[in-house]
VMD Tcl script that draws the C-alpha trace (Angstrom):
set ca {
  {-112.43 -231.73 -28.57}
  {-115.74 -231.35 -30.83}
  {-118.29 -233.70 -30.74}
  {-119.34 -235.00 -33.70}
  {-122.71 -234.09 -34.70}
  {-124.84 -237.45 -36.31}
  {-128.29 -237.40 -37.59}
  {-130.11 -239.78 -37.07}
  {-132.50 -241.00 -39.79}
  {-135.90 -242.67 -38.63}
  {-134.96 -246.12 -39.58}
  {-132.82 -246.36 -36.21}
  {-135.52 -246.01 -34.27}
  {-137.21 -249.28 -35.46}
  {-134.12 -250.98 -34.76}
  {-133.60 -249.51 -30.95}
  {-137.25 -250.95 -29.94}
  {-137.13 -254.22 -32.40}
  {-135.01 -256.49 -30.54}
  {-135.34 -259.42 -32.98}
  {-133.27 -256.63 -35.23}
  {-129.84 -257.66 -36.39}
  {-128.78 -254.48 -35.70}
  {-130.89 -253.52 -32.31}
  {-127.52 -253.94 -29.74}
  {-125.66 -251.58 -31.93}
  {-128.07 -249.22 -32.40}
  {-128.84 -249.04 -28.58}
  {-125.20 -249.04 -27.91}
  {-125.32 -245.43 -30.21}
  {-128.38 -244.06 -28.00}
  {-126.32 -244.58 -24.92}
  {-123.37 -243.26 -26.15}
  {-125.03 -240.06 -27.65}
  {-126.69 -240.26 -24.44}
  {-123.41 -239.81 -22.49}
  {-122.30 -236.77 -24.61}
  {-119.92 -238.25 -27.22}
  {-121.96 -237.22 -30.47}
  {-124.56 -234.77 -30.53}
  {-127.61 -235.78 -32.10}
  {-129.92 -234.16 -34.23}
  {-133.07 -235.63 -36.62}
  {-134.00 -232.34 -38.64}
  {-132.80 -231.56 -41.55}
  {-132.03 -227.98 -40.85}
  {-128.40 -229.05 -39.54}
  {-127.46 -230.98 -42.50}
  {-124.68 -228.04 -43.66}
  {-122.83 -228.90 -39.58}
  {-122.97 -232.75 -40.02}
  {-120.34 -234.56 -39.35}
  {-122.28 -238.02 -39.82}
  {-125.76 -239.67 -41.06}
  {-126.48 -242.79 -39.46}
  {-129.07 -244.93 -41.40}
  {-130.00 -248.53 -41.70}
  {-131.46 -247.88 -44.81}
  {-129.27 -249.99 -46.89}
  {-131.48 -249.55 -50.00}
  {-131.51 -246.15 -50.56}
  {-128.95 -244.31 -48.09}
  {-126.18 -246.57 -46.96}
  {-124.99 -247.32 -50.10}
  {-121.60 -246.90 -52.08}
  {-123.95 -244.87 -54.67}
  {-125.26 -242.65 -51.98}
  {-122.55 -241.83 -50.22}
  {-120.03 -240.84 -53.78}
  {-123.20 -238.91 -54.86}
  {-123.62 -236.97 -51.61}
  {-119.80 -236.52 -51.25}
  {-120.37 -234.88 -55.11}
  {-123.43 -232.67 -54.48}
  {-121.58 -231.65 -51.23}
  {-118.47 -230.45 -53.20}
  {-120.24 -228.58 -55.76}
  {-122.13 -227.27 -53.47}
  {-119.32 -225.52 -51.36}
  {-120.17 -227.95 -48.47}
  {-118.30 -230.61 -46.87}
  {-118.14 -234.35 -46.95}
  {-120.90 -235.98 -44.77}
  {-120.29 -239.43 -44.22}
  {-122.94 -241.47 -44.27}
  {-122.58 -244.59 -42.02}
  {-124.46 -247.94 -40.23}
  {-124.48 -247.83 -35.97}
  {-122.36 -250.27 -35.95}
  {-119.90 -248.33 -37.98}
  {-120.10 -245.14 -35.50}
  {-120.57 -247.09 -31.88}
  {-117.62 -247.36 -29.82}
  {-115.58 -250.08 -30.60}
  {-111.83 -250.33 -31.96}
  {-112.51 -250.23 -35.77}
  {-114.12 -246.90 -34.96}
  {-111.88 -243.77 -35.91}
  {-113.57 -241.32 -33.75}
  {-112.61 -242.52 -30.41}
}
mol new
graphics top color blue
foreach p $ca { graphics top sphere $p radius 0.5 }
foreach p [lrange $ca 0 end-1] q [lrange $ca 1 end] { graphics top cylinder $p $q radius 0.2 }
display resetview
């Protein structure tokens, strides 16, 4: 099976060292798992066409219903795929996650 390939946008690396973050156990719980081989990670954006996944916890500008249908758009007229663009906590092992 192919592992799904994430970036990772810089505002998850606040959250891994902040632990007062609401988000810091998820987003730790993402480093390990990348960190065991499940999803492999990159942070340039020369991959972007061989996403699978952008993991943000930039709710203001990139996780956002207006992002993600204007991505999904660009993407399609653009010949390229559908990136989704998703939260840790949305991607981290756990039972509402679809790509166990």
């Amino acid at each position: 099976m192919r592992k799904p390939k994430i970036y990772l946008e810089t505002t998850l690396f606040n959250f891994y060292f902040d632990t007062e973050r609401d988000a810091h156990n998820a987003t730790v719980k993402l480093f390990e798992e990348i960190t065991t081989g499940k999803y492999e990670a990159f942070t340039s954006r020369y991959v972007v066409d061989e996403l699978d996944m952008i993991v943000s916890m930039n709710f203001q500008h990139i996780v956002k219903r207006k992002t993600k249908i204007a991505t999904a758009n660009i993407n399609a007229l653009n010949g390229y795929r559908v990136v989704e663009i998703l939260n840790p906590m949305e991607v981290i092992d756990n039972e509402e996650n679809e790509y166990d």
